[in-house]
C-alpha positions, 0 to 999 in steps of 0.5 A, a space after each residue: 544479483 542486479 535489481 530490475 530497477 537498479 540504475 533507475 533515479 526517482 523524485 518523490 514530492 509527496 508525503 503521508 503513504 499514496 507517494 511515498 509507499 509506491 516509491 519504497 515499492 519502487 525502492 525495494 527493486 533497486 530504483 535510488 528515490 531522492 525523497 524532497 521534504 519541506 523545510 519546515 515539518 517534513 513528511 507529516 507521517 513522521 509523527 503519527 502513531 508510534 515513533 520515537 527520533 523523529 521517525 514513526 513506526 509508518 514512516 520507517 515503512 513506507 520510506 525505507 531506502 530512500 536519501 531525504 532533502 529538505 528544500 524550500 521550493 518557493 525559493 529560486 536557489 531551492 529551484 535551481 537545485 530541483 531542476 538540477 536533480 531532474 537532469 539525471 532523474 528517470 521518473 517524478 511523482 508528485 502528490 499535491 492537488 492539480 495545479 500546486 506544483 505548476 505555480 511552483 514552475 514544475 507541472 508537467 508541461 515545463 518538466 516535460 518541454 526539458 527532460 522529454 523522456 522523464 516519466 511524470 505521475 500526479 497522485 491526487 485524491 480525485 484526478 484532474 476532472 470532476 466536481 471533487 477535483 480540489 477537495 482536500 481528502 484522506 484515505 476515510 473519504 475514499 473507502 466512504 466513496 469508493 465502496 470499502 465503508 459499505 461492504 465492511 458491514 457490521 449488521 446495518 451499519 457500514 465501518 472503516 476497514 482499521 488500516 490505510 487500505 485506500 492509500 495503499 491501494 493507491 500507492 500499489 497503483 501508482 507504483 505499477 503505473 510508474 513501472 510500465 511507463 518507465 518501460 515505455 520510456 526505455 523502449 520509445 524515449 518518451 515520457 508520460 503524464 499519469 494522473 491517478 487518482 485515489 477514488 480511482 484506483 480504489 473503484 477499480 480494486 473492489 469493482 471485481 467482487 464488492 460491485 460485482 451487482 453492478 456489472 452485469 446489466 442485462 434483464 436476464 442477468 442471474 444475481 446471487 446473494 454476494 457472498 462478500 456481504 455474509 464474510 465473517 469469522 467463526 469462533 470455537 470453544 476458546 478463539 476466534 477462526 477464518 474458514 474458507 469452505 468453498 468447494 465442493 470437495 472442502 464442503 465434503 471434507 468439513 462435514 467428514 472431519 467433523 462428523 456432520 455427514 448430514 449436511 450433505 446427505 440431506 441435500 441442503 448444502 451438497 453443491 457450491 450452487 446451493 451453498 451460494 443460493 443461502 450462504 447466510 444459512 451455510 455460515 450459521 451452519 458452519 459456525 454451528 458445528 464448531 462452536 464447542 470445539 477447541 481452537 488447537 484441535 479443531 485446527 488439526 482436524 480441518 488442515 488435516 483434511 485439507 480444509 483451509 483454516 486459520 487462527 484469528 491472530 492479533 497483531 502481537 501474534 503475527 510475528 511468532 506465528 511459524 509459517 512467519 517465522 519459518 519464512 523469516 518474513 520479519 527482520 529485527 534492526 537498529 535505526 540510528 535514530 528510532 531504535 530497535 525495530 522490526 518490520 517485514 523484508 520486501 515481499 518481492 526479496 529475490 529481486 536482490 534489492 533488500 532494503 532494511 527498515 534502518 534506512 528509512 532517512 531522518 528529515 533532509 538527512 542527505 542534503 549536504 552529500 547530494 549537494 556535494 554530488 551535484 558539485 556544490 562546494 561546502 561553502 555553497 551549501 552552508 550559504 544555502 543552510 543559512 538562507 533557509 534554501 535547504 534544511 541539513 541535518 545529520 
């Protein structure tokens, strides 16, 4: 089966999860992405959290089927090759603050003026306008700006979500905005500047429902209490579970099933409106019947009534949960350099690109085969090695 990207070429200069995650997106529909590293540390990613070789736990995920170069681009031979690999190069993303990769002499007005239909996104924390626009940030400062931090309340006080949902966010975005405009590209010849910003992306991913008290202006707008500031996990006898009873019909079923006719007899709860109207109190209510009933039965009762309910899994737990197993969601495989490890297959696996967690590259892994394929003699290539134009590791 041929991936809709196969045939597709993308440079990616970037590092940490915004770029390189929506290039292993990109990836995993069949795009080549040559990822260009510094020749000094390389994608700082490598080195937080778990890792062992030379390769995190992280890295191996969001760069999973890429070939790695290590280039100094401050050096005209490093520039030369760059410019080189943009001949053939469908689409470029860059993630530096405004303006870095133009004093380098690849901003988009220099890339765009040779390779007209190339496709050009900036990944940056705040855009190309605004008061934040040069500020350093990291994926905390979006979530703290964007809306994340308030709505993940724990009493009065705002909290982080415990992941990089901000970078991912972003990531998914820039991976979108690359798709699209690499139709537009194949159908018109033209390429794109896209200037997407992390705070950006993330105000647009929570406004539908974490700002949804923001949206409707009017004097005679009906504003509910938000049910996403009373989200909360319920605990039974012996574990923690998410209930999800939202319609009328489940509302029925919970009480049915756990014999609590009551609440919908006397009215209080019988309709998603009255729900809505206190849903504070419903919670209390639901965590109220089911506090003395065991996990294991309380999850046989609900599902069985068609009533949407899970266990609380810690993240050790996920991969022998059997929906994950049944679906083979996990695969288990040697990286050459990290080990033994175990990671999920692309989401989107009938594409027919399936990327294996053992291709995530080492540090300017691929430097001497791209060379070579760029009609570099071996000879070139160990001068430019002994230059420090480029790092060459096997």
């Amino acid at each position: 089966m041929t991936a809709p990207l196969e045939g597709i070429r993308i440079i990616e200069l970037g590092q940490m999860v915004a770029v390189p995650l929506a290039t292993q997106l990109l990836a995993s529909y069949g795009a080549e992405v040559i990822k260009i590293e510094n020749t000094g540390t390389g994608d700082e990613l490598r080195f937080y959290g778990s890792n062992k070789g030379g390769i995190s736990a992280m890295f191996a995920h969001a760069n999973s089927g890429k070939r790695s170069v290590a280039l100094d681009l401050k050096d005209e031979a490093g520039k030369k090759i760059l410019w080189q690999l943009l001949e053939t190069t469908d689409a470029l993303i860059e993630g530096f603050r405004p303006g870095v990769l133009s004093k380098l002499g690849f901003g988009f007005d220099a890339v765009n003026s040779k390779y007209p239909s190339l496709v050009y996104c900036s990944s940056t924390g705040f855009g190309p306008t605004g008061p934040y626009r040069d500020l350093p940030v990291y994926d905390p400062l979006i979530q703290s700006l964007s809306g994340w931090a308030s709505a993940q309340q724990v009493g009065d006080d705002p909290t982080l979500v415990r992941g990089f949902v901000a970078d991912k966010v972003a990531a998914t975005a820039n991976a979108q905005a690359i798709t699209a405009a690499l139709v537009k590209s194949a159908r018109t010849g033209e390429g794109s500047h896209i200037q997407l910003g992390m705070l950006e992306s993330n105000i647009t991913f929570t406004w539908m429902d974490v700002m949804m008290h923001c949206s409707l202006l009017d004097d005679d707008a009906t504003h509910q209490p938000n049910i996403l500031s009373s989200y909360r996990l319920f605990k039974a006898k012996d574990g923690w579970v998410s209930l999800a009873v939202s319609t009328d019909k489940q509302a029925k079923s919970f009480c049915e099933a756990l014999n609590r006719q009551d609440l919908i007899d006397n009215g209080r709860f019988e309709t998603a409106a009255k729900r809505g109207a206190d849903i504070a109190d419903w919670f209390n209510t639901l965590q109220e019947s089911i506090s003395n009933v065991p996990l294991a039965d309380l999850l046989e009762v609900l599902r069985g009534a068609d009533v949407p309910a899970a266990p609380v899994l810690s993240p050790a737990e996920v991969a022998s949960d059997p929906q994950v197993e049944a679906a083979g969601y996990l695969q288990e495989t040697v990286h050459p350099l990290a080990g033994n490890i175990r990671g999920p297959r692309p989401a989107a696996s009938s594409f027919g690109s399936e990327l294996t967690l053992c291709s995530a590259p080492g540090h300017g892994q691929d430097g001497r085969q791209l060379l070579h394929e760029m009609n570099y003699s071996s000879e070139e290539i160990d001068e430019l090695a002994k230059k420090g134009t480029i790092l060459l590791r096997s």
